[in-house]
N, C-alpha and C positions, 0 to 999 in steps of 0.2 A: 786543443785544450785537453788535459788531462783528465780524465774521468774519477780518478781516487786521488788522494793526498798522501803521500807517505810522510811520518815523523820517525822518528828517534829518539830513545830514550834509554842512556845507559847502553847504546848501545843496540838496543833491541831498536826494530822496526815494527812501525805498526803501521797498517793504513785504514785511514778516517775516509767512509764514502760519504762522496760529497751531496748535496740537494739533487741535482737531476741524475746520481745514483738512487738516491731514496726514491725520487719521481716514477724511475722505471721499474724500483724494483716492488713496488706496492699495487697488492692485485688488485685488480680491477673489479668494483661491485657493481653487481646487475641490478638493477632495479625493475622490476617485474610492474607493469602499472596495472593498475583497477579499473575494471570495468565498470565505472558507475551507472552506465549505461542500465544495465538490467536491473542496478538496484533501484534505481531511480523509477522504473514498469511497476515493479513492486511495489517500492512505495506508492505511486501514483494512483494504483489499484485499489490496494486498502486504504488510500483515503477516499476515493472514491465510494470503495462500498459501506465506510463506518459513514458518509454524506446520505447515504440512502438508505439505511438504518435510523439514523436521526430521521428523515424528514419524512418516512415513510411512518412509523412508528406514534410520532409525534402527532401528524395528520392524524392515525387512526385513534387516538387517546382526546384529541382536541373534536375529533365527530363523535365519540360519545361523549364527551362532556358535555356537547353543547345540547343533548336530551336527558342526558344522565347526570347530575350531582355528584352522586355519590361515588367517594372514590376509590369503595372497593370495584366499582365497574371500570373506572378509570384504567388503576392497575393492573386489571385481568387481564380488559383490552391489549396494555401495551405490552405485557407480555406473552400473551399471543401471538402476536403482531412481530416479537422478539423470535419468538420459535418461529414460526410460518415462515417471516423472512429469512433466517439463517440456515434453515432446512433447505428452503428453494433456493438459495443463493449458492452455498454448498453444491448441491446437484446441477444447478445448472452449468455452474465454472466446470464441475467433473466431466459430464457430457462435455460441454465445449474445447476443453483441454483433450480429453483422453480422444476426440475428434481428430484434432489435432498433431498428437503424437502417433497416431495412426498412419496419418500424410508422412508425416514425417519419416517414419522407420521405413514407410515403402519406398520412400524416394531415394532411404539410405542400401536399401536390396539393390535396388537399381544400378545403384552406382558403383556398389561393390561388386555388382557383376560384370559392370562395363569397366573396371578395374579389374578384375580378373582375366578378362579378354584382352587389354589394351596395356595391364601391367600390373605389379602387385603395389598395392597403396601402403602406406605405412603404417604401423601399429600405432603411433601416434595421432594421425588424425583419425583413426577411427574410434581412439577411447576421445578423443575430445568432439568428436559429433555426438556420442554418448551422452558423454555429460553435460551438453546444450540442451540435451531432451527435455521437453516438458514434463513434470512432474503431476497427474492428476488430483493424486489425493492431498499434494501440499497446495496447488490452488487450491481445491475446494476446504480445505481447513482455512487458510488466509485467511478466505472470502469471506467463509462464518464466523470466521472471528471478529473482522471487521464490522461486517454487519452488528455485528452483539455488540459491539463499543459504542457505535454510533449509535442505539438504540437505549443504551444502559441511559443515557445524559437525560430524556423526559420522564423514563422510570423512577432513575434516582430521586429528579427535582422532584414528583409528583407525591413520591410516598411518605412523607410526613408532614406535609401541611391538609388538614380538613376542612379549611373553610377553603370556598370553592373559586371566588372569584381569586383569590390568594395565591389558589392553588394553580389557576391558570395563568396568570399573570408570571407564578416563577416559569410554570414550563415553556412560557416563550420567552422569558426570559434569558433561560441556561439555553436554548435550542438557540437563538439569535447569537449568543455567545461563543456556539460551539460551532455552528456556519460561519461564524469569522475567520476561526480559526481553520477550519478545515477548506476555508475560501481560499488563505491564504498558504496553508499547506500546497495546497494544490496549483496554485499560482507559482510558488518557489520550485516546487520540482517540475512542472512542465514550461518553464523561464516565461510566462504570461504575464503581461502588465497585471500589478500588483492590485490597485484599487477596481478597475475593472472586473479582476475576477472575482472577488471579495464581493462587491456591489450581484452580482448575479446569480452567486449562490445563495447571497444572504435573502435577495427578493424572490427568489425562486423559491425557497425553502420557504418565506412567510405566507406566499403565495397559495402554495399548497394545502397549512397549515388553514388557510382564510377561506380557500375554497371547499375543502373538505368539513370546515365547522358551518360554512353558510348555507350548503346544500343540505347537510342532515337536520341542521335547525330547520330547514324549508318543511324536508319529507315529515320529519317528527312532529311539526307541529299541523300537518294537516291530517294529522289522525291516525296517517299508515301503520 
């Protein structure tokens, strides 16, 4: 079979390529795929730590309210509780990470030596071991950042309602609200059955919340 067409016209010749010309002659696009993979740690991370922001925060807001009324004490507490946490949360991912990139860069000397003995490695995968590196200071900014979101949700609820019972009633309200969501965050990126995981952080988190107000009711009210 002939791969082109020739016509005429007036004499002139022209040739028309045919479909499986067109087929061969159209370059081939590479599709590069995504590593969802890592973004997915990522994501998983910072919903994790905006979860313990929320229930951390919210606990210490819900133990003094249940000695303290007033809700300038309320709010100091939870933003306290907003710094203290995202400071330590910050540092601790920094240590942990830059731990970790430590391992890491030594293992890469290593190897670059036993590549130099054994044979020269290519400049390509040594800028891409590179750029696998951990990053210290962007975990620990995530980390604080996350924390401060998950935290912000009993802050917000809390600061403009005065009456008290009101006041508590919204903060586990939006806090119940916001473990749903971040239940179910967390269920979607780490493929977990959906209501399961949902059910676990929600009682987990009220749990906290119940435990942390009944023990400080206990101490406050025996006079400590």
């Amino acid at each position: 079979m002939a791969s082109n067409v020739q016509t005429s016209l007036n004499g002139a010749k022209f040739t028309i390529p045919t479909t499986h010309d067109l087929e061969q002659s159209t370059p081939e696009i590479e599709t590069k795929e995504f590593d969802y993979s890592k973004r997915s740690q990522w994501l998983r991370a910072a919903v994790l730590g905006a979860n313990d922001g929320l229930v951390s925060t919210a606990s210490l807001m819900m133990g003094v309210g249940a000695v303290k009324q007033d809700i300038k004490a309320m709010i100091l507490t939870g933003f306290a509780g907003l710094v203290a946490g995202a400071c330590s949360m910050a540092i601790g991912e920094f240590v942990s990470v830059y731990s970790q990139l430590d391992i890491e860069v030594t293992q890469m000397k290593r190897e670059k030596q036993k590549g130099e003995l054994g044979g020269e490695r290519s400049e390509e995968e040594e800028d891409g071991e590179k750029e696998s590196l951990p990053n210290p200071l962007q975990a620990a900014a995530a980390s604080a950042l996350a924390f401060s979101v998950g935290a912000m949700v009993p802050l917000l609820a809390a600061s403009f309602i005065k009456e008290y019972k009101v006041r508590v009633g919204v903060v586990v309200g939006a806090v119940s609200l916001a473990l749903v969501v971040f239940g179910w965050l967390g269920a979607m990126l780490g493929k977990a059955p959906l209501l399961r995981s949902v059910l676990r952080v929600l009682i987990g988190g009220l749990l906290a919340m119940a435990i942390t107000f009944g023990l400080t009711k206990l101490i406050g009210s025996s006079g400590l």
